[in-house]
LUMZA-116668 format. One record per residue: x, y, z of N, C-alpha, C in turn. Coordinates in steps of 0.001 Angstrom, whole numbers, plus 500000, padded with zeros to 6 digits. Atoms other than C-alpha are relative to their C-alpha. Example, Ala and Ser with C-alpha at 12.3 -4.5 7.8 and 13.67 -1.06 7.14 Angstrom:
<dopas>
((500890, 498810, 500000), (512300, 495500, 507800), (500900, 501200, 500000))
((499180, 498810, 499940), (513670, 498940, 507140), (499230, 501090, 500730))
</dopas>
This chain:
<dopas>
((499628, 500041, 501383), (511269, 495334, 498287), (498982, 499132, 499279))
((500948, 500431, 500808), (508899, 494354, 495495), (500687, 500002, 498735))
((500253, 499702, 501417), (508050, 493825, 492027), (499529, 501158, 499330))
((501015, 499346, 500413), (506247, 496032, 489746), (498590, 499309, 499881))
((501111, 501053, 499966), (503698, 493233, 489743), (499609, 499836, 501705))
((499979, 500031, 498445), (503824, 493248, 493696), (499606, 501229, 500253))
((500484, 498791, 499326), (503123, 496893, 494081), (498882, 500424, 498725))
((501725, 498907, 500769), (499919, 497093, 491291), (499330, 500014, 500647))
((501185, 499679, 499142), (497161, 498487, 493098), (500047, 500878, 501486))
((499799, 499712, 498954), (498997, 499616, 496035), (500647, 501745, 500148))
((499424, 498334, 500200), (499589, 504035, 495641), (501031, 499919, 500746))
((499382, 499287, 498795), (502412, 505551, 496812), (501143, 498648, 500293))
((498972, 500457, 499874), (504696, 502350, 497383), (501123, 500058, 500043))
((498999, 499330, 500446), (507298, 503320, 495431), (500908, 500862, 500832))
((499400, 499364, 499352), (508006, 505862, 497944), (500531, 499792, 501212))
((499332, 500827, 498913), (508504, 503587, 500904), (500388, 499101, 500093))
((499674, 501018, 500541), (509991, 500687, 499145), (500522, 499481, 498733))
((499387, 500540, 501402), (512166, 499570, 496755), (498954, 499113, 498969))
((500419, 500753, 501117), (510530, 498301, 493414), (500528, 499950, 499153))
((499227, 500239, 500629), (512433, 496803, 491435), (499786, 498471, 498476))
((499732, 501368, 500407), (512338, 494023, 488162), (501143, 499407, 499677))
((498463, 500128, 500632), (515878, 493935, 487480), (500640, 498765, 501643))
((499458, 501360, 499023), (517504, 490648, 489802), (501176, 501231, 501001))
((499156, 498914, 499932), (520507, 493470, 490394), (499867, 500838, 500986))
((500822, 499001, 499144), (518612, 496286, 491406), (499230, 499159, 501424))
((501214, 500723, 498905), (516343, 493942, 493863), (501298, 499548, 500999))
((499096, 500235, 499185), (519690, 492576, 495386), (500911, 501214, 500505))
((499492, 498610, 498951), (521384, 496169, 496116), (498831, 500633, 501063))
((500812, 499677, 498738), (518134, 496885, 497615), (500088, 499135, 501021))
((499911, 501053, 498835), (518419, 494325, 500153), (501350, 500347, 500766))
((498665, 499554, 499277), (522110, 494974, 500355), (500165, 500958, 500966))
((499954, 498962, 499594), (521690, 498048, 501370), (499334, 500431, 501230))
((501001, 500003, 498750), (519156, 497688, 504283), (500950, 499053, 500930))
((499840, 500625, 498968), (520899, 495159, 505501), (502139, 500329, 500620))
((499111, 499194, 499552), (524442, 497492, 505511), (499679, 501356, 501042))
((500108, 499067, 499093), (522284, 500025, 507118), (498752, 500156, 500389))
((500858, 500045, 499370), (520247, 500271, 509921), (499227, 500900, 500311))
((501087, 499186, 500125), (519006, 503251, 510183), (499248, 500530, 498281))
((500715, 500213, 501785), (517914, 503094, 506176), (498440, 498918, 500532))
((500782, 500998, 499691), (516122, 499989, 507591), (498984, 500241, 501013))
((500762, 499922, 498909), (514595, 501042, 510527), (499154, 501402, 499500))
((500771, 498987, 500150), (513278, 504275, 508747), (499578, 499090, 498870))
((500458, 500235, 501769), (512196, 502441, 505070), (498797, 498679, 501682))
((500914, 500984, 499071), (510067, 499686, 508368), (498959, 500711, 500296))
((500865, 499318, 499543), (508897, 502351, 509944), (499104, 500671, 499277))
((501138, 499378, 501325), (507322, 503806, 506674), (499154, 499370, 499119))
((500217, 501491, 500379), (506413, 500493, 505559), (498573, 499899, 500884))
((501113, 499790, 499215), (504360, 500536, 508986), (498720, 500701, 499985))
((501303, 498506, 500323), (502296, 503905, 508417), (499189, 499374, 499240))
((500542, 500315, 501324), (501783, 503068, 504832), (498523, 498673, 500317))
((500516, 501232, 500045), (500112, 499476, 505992), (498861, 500638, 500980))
((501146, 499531, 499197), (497946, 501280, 508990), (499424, 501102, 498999))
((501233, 498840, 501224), (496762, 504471, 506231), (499740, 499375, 499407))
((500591, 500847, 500987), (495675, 501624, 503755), (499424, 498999, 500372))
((500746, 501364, 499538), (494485, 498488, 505401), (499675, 500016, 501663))
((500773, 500261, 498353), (493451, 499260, 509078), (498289, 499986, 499697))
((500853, 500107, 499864), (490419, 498334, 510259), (498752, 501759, 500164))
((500279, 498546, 500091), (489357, 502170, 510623), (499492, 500663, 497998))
((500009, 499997, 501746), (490177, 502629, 506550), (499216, 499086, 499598))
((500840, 500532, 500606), (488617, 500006, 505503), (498631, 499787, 500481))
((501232, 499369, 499655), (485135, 500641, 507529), (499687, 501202, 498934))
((500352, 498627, 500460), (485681, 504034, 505991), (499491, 499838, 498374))
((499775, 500167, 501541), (486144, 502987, 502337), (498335, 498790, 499891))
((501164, 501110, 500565), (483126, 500182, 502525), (498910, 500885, 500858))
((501118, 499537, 499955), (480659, 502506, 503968), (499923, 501247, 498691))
((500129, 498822, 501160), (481493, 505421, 501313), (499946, 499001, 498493))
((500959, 500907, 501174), (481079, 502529, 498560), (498061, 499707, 499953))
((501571, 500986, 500313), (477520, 501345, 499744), (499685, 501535, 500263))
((500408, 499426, 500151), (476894, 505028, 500185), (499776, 500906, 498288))
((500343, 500036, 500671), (477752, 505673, 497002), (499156, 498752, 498929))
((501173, 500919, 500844), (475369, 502592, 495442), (498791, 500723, 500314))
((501605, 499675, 499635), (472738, 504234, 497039), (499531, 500824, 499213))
((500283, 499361, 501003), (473292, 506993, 494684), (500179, 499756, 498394))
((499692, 500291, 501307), (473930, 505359, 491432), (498277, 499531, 499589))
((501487, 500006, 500340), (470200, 505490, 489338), (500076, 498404, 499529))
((499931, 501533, 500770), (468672, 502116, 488604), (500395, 498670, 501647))
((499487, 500791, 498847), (469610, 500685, 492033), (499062, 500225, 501144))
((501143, 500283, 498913), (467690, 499368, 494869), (500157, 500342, 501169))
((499716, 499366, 498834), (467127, 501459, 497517), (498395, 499416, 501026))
((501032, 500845, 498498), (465847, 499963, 501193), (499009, 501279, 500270))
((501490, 499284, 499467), (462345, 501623, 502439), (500813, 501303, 501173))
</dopas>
């Protein structure tokens, strides 16, 4: 469970995690995970994915070589011999 300030930047959250700014809303989400376990153990397990498709070491290799590949093509920029 988050904010809307807790999930800027992060796609797709929303769909495996409560976001919530309302005090209310943020406490039935909690309630509710912690009345049910398989809610909890599937909203973890999607929680999990989400965190390995966005921040593994794999992804982020992938994402910082397709940046410096694209610098290489942006005009005006210094390209190695």
């Amino acid at each position: 469970m988050t904010t809307t300030v807790g999930a800027q930047g992060l796609p797709g959250l929303a769909a495996i995690a409560p976001v919530h700014d309302d005090a209310d809303a943020q406490a039935d989400a909690v309630l509710r995970l912690l009345a049910d376990d398989a809610a909890w153990q599937a909203q973890a397990a999607a929680q999990v994915a989400y965190a390995e498709r966005h921040f593994s070491r794999e992804t982020m290799r992938a994402a910082l070589l397709a940046a410096l590949a694209e610098s290489r093509r942006l005009p005006g920029r210094w390209q190695p011999d």
